[in-house]
C-alpha positions as CSV (number, residue, x, y, z in Angstrom):
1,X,-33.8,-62.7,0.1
2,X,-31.4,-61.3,2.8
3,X,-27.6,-61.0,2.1
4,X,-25.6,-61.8,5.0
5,X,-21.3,-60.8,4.6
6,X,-20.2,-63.3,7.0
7,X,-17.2,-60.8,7.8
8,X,-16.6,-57.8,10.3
9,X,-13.9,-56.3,7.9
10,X,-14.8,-52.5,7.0
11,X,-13.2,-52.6,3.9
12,X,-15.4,-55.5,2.5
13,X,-18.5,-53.7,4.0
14,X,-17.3,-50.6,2.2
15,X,-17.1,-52.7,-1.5
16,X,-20.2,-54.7,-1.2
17,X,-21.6,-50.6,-0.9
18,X,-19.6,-49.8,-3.7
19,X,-20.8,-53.1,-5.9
20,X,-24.4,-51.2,-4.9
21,X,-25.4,-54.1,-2.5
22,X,-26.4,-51.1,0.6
23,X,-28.8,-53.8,2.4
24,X,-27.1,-56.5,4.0
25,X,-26.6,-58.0,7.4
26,X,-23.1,-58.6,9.0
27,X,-22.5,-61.4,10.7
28,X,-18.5,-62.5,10.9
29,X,-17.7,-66.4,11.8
30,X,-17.0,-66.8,14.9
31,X,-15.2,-69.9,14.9
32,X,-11.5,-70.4,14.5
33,X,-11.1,-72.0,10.7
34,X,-8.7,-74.5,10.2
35,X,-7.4,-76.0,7.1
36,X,-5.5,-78.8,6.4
37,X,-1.7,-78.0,6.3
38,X,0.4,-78.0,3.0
39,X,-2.8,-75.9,1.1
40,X,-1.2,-74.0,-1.6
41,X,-2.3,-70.2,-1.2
42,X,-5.4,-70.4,-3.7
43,X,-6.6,-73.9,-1.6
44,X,-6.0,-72.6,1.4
45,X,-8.4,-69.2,0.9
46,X,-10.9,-71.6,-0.6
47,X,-11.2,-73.8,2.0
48,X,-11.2,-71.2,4.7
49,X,-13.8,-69.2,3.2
50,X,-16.1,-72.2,2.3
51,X,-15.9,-73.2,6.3
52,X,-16.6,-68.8,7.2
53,X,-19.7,-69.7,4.9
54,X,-21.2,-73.3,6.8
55,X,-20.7,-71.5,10.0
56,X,-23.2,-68.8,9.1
57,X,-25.2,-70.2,7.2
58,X,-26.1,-72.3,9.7
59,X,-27.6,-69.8,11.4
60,X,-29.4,-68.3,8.3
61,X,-32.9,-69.2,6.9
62,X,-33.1,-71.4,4.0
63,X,-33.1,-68.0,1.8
64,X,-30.4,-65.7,2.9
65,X,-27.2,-65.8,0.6
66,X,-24.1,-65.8,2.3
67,X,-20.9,-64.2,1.4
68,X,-17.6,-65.1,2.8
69,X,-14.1,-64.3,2.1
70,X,-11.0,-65.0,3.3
71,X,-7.2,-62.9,2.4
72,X,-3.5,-63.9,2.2
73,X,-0.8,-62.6,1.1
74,X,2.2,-65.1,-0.6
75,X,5.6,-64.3,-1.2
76,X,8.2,-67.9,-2.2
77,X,5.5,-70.0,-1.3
78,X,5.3,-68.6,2.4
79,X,1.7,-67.6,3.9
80,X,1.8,-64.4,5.1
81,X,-1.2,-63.7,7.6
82,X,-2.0,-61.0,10.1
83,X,1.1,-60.0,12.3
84,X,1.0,-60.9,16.0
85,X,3.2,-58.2,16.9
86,X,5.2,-54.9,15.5
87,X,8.3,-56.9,14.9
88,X,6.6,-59.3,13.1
89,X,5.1,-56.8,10.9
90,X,8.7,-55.3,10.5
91,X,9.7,-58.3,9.2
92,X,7.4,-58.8,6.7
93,X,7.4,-55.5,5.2
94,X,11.4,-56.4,4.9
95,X,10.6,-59.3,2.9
96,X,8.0,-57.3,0.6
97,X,10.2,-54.2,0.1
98,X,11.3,-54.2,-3.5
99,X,10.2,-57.2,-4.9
100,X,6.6,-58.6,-6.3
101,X,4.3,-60.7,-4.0
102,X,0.6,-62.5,-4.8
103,X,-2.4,-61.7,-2.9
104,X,-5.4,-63.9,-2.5
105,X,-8.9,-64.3,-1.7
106,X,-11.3,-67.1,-1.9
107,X,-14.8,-66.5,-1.8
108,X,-17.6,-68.6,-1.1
109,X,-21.3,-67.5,-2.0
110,X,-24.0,-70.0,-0.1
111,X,-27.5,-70.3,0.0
112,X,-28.8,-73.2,1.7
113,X,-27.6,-76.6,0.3
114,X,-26.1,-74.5,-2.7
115,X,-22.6,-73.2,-3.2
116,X,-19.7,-71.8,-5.2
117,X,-16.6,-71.0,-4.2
118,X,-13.7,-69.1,-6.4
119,X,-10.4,-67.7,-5.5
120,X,-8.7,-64.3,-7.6
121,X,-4.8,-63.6,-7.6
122,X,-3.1,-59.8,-7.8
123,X,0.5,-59.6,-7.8
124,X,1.4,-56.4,-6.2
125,X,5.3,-54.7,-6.6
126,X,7.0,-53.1,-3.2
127,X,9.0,-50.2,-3.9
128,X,12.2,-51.0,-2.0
129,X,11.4,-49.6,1.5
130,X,14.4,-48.3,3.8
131,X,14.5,-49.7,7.7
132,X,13.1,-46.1,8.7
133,X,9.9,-46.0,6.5
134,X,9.3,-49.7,7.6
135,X,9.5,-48.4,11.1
136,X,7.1,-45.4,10.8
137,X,4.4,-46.8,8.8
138,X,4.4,-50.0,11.6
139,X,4.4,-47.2,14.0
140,X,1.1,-46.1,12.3
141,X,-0.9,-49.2,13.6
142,X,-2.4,-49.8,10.2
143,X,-0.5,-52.8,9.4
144,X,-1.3,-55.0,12.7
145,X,-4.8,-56.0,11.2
146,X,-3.8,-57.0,7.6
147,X,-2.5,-60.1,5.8
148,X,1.0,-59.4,4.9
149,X,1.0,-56.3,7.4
150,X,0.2,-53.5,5.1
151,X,-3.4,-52.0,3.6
152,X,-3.3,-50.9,0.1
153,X,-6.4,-48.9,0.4
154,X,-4.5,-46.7,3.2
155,X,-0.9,-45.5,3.7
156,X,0.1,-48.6,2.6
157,X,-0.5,-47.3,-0.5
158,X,2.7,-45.2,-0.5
159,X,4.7,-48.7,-0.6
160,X,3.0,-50.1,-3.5
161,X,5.0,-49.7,-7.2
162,X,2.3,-51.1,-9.1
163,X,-0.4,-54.3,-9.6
164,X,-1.6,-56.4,-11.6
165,X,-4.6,-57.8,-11.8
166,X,-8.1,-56.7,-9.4
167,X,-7.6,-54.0,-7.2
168,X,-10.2,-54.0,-4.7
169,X,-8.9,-58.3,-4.5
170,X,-5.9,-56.7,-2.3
171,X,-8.5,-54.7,-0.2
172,X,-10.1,-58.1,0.6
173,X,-12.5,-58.8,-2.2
174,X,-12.3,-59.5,-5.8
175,X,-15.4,-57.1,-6.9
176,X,-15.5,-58.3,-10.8
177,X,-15.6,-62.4,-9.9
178,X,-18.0,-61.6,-7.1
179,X,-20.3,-59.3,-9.1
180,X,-20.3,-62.9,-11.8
181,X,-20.8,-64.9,-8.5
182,X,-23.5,-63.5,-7.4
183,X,-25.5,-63.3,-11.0
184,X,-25.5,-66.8,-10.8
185,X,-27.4,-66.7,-7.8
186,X,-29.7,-64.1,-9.2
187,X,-28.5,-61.0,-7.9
188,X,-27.9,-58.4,-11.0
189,X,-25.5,-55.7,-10.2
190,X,-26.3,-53.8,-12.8
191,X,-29.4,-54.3,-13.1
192,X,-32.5,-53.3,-10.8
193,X,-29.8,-51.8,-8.1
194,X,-28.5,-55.2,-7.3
195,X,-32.4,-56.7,-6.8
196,X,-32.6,-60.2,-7.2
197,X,-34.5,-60.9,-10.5
């Protein structure tokens, strides 16, 4: 059985190593994934990972397991994605500073006709940030290619008051429901160094 993380993100490459999964093949989707409008956050993650999933798999032989995830970040309801531009990143990092926000990823496991699909929640607290830290840490660069414009696992880290809930869910991929996931399609973490049994 080949694993195949249907994502070109470093930091989920980086945890799958971590989980002690160190043979697997990237391939990210390269369609654009759509979802129907009005999705709550959770839905929405679930649906677009499920469709990440059916794209590769469709590529894949009948016994390669698929991984795919998909991040957002919530705040009153409101999707946060990637930001298109500094300003736009400015702006969200406003609406973070000092107050609590949700992040979520759905993740779909497939192997052929089977799947599962699951979804995790953190809430993460903002310090409250002054205009001039917003403006230096967009000035970094590492915002422009996260959800909600900041990553947790780098400087971003120096905004962030506390969490609750996974961790490694805000760096793109909830570890613990994964690790359950995947047992349930034979692959034991913890066991045989993440062999399938």
């Amino acid at each position: 059985m080949r694993i195949i993380l249907a994502s070109q993100s470093p930091r989920r490459r980086e945890l799958l190593e971590r989980m002690g999964i160190t043979e697997f093949e990237i391939r990210p989707a390269a369609g654009e994934e759509r979802a129907e409008p009005g999705l709550p956050p959770a839905g929405l993650v679930e649906a677009l990972s499920r469709q990440k999933a059916a794209e590769v798999v469709a590529g894949a032989a009948e016994d390669d397991l698929v991984i795919a995830a998909d991040t957002v970040v919530a705040v009153d309801g409101d999707i946060l994605g990637k930001p298109r531009t500094q300003q736009q990143a400015r702006e969200m990092l406003a609406r973070l500073s000092g107050r609590a926000h949700q992040v979520y990823t759905g993740v779909t496991l497939r192997r052929g006709d089977r799947e599962e699909t699951a979804h995790e929640c953190t809430q993460v607290h903002f310090r409250p940030l002054t205009p001039e830290e917003i403006a230096a840490y967009v000035a970094t660069g590492e915002p422009m290619d996260k959800a909600g414009a900041y990553g947790i696992q780098g400087l971003g880290s120096l905004l962030v008051e506390g969490i609750s809930g996974d961790f490694y869910n805000v760096m793109g991929l909830p570890v613990c429901r994964l690790q359950a996931m995947l047992a349930r399609f034979g692959v034991h973490l913890l066991a045989r160094g993440g062999q399938e049994q």
